[in-house]
N, C-alpha and C positions, 0 to 999 in steps of 0.2 A: 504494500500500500504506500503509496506516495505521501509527500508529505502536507498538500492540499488533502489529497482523499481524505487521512488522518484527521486534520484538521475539520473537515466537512461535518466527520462523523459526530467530533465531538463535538462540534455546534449545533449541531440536530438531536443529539442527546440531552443538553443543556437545554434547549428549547423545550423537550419532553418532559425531563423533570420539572421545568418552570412551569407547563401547563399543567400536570397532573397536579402540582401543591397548589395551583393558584384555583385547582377546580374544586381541590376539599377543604380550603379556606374560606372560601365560597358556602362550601355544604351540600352541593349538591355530587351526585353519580351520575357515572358516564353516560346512562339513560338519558338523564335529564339536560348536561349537557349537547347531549348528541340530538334531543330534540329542539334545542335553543337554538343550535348553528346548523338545521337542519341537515342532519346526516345521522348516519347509526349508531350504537352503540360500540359494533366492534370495530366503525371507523375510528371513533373515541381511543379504543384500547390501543389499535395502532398507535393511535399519536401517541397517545402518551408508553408508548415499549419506543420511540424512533424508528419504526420498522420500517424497511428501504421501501416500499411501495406508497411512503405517502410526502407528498409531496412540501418542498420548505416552505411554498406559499399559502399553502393550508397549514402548517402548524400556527404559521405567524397572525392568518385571519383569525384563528381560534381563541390564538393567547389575547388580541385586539380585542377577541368579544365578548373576553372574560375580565377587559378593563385593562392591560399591559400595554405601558405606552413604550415607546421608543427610548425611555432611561431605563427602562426595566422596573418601573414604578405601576 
């Protein structure tokens, strides 16, 4: 793995963990989330494991619609 790829991964990981705490901070489950930003549940799980099939556009809508702005606030 290169050391962009490397890098890649673990920004999309980072992302992951950021949306999974930001979504039980919140109180809500992946259910509930997943009907907020209209998508599934096991779309949800993806995000939140970083699994390669979903995309860094949709992590970042997600975290946006759970209130994460661009400081990470």
């Amino acid at each position: 793995m290169s050391e962009e790829e490397a890098a890649f991964v673990e920004m999309k990981v980072a992302l992951a963990t950021g949306l999974r705490e930001r979504r039980k901070r919140q109180h809500l489950t992946q259910a509930q989330l997943a009907e907020f930003v209209g998508s599934s549940q096991s779309r949800v799980a993806k995000l939140e494991t970083a699994d390669a099939s979903v995309s860094l556009d949709l992590m970042v809508r997600t975290l946006m619609s759970l209130g994460a702005t661009r400081g990470g606030r």
